[in-house]
Structure formats: structure tokens, C-alpha cells
Chimera marker file (.cmm) of the C-alpha trace (Angstrom):
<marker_set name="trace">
<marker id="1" x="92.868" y="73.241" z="-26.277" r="1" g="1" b="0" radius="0.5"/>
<marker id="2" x="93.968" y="75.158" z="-29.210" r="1" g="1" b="0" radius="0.5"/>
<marker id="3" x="96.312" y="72.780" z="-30.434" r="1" g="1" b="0" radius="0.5"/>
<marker id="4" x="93.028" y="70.528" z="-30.738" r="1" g="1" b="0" radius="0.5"/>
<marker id="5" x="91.776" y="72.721" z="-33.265" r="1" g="1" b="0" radius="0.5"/>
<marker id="6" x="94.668" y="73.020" z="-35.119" r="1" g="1" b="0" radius="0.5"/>
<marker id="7" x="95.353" y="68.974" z="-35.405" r="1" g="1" b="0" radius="0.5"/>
<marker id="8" x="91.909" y="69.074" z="-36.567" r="1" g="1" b="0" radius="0.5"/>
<marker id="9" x="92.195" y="71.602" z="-39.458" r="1" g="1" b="0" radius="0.5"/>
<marker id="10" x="95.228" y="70.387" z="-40.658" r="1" g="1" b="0" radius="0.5"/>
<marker id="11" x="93.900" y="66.551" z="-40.835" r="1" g="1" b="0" radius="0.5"/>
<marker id="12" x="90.715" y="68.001" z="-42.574" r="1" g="1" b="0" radius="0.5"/>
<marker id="13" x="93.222" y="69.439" z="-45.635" r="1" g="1" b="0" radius="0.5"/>
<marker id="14" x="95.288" y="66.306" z="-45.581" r="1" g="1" b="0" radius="0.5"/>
<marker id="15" x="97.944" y="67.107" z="-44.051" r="1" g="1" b="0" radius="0.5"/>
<marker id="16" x="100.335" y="64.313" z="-42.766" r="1" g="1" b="0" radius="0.5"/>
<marker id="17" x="102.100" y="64.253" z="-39.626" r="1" g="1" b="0" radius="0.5"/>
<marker id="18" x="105.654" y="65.300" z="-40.266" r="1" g="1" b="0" radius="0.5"/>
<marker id="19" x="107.408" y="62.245" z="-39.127" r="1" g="1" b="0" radius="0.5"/>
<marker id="20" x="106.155" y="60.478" z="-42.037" r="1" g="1" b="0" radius="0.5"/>
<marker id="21" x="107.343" y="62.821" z="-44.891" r="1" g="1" b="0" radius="0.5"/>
<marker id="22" x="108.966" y="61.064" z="-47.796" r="1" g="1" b="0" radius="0.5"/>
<marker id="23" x="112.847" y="62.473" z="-48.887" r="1" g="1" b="0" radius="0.5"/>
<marker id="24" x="113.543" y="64.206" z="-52.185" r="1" g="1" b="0" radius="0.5"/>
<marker id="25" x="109.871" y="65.200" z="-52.961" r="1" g="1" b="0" radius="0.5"/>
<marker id="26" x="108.380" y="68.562" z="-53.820" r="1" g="1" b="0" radius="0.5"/>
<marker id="27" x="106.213" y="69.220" z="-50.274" r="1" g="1" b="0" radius="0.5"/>
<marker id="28" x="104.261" y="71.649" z="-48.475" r="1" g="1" b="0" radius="0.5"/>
<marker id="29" x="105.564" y="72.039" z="-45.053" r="1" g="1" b="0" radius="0.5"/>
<marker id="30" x="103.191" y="74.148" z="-42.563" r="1" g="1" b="0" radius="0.5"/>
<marker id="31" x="104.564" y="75.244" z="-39.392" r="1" g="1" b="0" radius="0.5"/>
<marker id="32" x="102.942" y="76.464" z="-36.169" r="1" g="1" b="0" radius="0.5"/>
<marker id="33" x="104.292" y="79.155" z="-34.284" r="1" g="1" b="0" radius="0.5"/>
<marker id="34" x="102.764" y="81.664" z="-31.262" r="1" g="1" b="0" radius="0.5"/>
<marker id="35" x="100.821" y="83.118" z="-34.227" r="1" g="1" b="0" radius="0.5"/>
<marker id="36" x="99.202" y="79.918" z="-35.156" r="1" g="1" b="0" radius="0.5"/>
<marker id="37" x="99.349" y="77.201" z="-38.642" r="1" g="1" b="0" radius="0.5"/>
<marker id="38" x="101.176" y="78.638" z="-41.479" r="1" g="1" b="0" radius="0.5"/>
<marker id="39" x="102.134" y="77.239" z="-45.055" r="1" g="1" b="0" radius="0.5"/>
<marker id="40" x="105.637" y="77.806" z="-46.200" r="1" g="1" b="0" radius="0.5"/>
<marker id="41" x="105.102" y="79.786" z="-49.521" r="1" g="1" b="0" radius="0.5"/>
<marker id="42" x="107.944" y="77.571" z="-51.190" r="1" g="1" b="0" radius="0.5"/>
<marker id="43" x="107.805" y="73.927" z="-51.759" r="1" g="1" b="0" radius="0.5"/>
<marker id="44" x="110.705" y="71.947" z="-49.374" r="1" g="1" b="0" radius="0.5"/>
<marker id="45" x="112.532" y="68.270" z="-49.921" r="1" g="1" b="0" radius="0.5"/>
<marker id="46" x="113.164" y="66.922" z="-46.720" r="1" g="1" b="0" radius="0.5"/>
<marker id="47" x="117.147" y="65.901" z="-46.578" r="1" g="1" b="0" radius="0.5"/>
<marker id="48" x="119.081" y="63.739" z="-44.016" r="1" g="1" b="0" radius="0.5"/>
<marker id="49" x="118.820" y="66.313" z="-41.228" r="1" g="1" b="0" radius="0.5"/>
<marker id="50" x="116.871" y="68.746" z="-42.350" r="1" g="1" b="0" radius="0.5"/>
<marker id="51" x="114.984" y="70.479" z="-44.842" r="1" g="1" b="0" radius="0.5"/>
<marker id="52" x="116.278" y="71.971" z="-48.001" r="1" g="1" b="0" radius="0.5"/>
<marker id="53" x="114.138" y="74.374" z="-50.895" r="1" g="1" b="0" radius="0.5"/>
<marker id="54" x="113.361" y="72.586" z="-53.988" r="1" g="1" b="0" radius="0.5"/>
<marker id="55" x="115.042" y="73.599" z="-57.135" r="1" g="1" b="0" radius="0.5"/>
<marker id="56" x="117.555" y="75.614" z="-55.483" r="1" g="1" b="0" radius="0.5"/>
<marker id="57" x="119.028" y="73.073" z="-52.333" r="1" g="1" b="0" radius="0.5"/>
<marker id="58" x="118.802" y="76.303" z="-50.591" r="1" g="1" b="0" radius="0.5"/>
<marker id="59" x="119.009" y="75.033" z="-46.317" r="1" g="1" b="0" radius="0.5"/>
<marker id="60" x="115.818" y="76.264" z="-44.669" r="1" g="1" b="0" radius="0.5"/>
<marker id="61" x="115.804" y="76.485" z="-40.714" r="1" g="1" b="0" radius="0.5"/>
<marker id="62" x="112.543" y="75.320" z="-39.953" r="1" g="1" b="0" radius="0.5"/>
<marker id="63" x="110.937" y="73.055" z="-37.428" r="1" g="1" b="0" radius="0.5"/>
<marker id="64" x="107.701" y="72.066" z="-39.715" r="1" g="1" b="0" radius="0.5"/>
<marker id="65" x="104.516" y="70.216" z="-37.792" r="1" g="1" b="0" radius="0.5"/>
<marker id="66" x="102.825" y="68.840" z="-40.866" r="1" g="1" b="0" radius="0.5"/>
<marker id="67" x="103.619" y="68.317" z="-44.535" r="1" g="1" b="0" radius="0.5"/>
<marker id="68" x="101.475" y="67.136" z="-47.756" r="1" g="1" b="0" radius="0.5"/>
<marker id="69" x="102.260" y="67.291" z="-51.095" r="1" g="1" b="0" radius="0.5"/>
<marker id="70" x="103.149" y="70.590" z="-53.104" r="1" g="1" b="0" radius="0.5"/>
<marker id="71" x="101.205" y="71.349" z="-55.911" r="1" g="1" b="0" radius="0.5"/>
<marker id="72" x="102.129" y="74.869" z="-56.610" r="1" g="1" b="0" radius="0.5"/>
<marker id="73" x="103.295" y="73.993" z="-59.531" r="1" g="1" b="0" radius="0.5"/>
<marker id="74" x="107.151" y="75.014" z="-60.804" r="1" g="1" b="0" radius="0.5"/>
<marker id="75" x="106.802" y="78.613" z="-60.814" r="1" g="1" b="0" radius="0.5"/>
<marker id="76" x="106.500" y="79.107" z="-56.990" r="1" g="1" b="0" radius="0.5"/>
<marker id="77" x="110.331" y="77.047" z="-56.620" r="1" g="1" b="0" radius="0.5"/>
<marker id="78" x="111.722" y="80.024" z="-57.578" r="1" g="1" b="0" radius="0.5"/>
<link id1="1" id2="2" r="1" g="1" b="0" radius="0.2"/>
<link id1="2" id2="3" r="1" g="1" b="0" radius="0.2"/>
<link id1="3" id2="4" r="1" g="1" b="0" radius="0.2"/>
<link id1="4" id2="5" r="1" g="1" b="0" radius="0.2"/>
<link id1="5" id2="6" r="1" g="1" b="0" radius="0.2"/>
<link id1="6" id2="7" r="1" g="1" b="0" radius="0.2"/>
<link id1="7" id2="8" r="1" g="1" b="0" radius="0.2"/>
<link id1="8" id2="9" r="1" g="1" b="0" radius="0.2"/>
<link id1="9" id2="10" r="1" g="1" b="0" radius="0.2"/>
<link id1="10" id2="11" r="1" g="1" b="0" radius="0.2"/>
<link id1="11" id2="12" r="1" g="1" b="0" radius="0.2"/>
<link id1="12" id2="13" r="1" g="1" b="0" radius="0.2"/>
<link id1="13" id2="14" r="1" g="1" b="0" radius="0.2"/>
<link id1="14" id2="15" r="1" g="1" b="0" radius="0.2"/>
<link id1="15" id2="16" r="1" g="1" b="0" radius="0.2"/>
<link id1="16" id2="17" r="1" g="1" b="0" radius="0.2"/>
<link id1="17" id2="18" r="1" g="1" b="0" radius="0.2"/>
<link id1="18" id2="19" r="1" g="1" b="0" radius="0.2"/>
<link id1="19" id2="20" r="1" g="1" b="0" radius="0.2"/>
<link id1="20" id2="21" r="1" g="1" b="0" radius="0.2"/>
<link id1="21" id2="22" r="1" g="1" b="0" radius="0.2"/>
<link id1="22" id2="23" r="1" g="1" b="0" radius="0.2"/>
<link id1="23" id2="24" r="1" g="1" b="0" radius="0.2"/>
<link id1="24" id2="25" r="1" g="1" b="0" radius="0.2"/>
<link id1="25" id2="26" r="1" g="1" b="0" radius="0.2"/>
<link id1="26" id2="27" r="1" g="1" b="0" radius="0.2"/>
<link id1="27" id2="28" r="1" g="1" b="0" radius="0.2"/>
<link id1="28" id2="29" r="1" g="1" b="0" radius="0.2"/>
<link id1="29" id2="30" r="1" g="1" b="0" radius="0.2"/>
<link id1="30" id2="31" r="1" g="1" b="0" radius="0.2"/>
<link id1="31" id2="32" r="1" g="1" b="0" radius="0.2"/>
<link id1="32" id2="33" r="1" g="1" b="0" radius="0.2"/>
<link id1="33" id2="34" r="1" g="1" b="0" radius="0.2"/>
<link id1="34" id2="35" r="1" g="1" b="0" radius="0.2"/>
<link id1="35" id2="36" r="1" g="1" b="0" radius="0.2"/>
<link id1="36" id2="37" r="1" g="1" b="0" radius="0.2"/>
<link id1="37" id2="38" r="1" g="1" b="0" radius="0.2"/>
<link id1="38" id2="39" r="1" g="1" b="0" radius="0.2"/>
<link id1="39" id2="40" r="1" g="1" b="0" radius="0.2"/>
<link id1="40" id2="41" r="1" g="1" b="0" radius="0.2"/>
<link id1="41" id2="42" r="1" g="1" b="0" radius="0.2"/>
<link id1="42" id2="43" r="1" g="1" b="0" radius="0.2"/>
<link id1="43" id2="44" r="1" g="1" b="0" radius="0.2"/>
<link id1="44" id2="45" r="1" g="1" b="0" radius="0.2"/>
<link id1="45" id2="46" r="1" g="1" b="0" radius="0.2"/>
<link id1="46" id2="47" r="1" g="1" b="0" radius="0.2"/>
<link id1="47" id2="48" r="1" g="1" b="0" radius="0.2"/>
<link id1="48" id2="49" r="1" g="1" b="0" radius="0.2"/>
<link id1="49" id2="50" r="1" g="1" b="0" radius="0.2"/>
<link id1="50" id2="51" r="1" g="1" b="0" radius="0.2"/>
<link id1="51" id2="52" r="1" g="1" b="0" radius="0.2"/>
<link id1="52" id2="53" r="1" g="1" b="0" radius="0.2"/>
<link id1="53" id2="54" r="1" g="1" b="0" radius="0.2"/>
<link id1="54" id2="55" r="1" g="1" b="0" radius="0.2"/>
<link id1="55" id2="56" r="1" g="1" b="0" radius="0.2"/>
<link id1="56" id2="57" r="1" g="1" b="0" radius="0.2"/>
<link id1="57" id2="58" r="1" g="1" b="0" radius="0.2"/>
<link id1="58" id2="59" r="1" g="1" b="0" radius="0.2"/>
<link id1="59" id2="60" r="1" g="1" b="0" radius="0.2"/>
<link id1="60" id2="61" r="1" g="1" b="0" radius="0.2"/>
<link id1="61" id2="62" r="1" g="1" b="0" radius="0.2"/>
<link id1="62" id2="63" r="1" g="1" b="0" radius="0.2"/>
<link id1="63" id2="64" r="1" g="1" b="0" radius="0.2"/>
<link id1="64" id2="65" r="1" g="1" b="0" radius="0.2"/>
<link id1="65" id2="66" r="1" g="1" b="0" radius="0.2"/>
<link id1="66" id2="67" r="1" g="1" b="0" radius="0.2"/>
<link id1="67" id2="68" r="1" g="1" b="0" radius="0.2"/>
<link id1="68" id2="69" r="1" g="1" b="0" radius="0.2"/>
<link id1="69" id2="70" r="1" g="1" b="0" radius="0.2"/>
<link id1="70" id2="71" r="1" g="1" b="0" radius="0.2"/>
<link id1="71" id2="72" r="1" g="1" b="0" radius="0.2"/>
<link id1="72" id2="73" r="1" g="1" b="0" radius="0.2"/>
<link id1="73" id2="74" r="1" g="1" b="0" radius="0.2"/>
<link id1="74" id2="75" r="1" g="1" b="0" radius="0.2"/>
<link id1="75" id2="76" r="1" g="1" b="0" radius="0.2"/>
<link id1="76" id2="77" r="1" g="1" b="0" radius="0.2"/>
<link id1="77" id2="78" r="1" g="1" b="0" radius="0.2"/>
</marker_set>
């Protein structure tokens, strides 16, 4: 039941399912874990098997859920 009200949040901040992230595009990738939805503080391009951090290519082992666009703006790619 949980996971019910998690889908539900994210859809109501626009979050997209992950499956349909675009490649080589500043995004926001939130992951759930036993503590519940998080936001990765960093914004991610999504890469041919995986996930890398933008501005740096840095690889980031992560299993994301949802994804929508960053708009941290270019200080947080640090």
C-alpha cells in the first residue's frame, strides 16, 4: 500500500517513470529505498547502461524509480 502513495506523490510533482528518461540531459533522478522517495542532490545524464553525473561523467551506482528534469541550475553539477 505504501508504494501507492509514493506513485502518487511523485506523479503529482511530475515525475516520469524512469523507463522513459531521455540520454544526455541534465535530470533529476529520485530513488526509493527502505527509507522511502529521495532526490539525488546532483543532476544525472542517463548513458548506455547506466547513469553518469553531469558535468563531471562521474559513474553513479544507482537504481533510480523516477526522473524529471533538473533545474538546479549549474552550480549544484559541481
Amino acid at each position: 500500500m505504501p508504494q501507492v502513495t509514493v506513485r502518487l506523490t511523485l506523479n503529482a510533482m511530475q515525475w516520469q517513470p524512469i523507463t522513459t528518461a531521455p540520454y544526455e540531459v541534465d535530470l533529476e533522478l529520485a530513488v526509493l529505498d527502505k527509507e522511502g522517495t529521495h532526490e539525488l542532490v546532483f543532476p544525472c545524464h542517463r548513458i548506455p547502461g547506466g547513469w553518469v553525473k553531469a558535468g563531471t561523467s562521474e559513474w553513479v551506482e544507482v537504481h533510480p524509480t523516477h526522473w524529471r528534469e533538473w533545474e538546479g541550475g549549474a552550480a549544484a553539477r559541481s
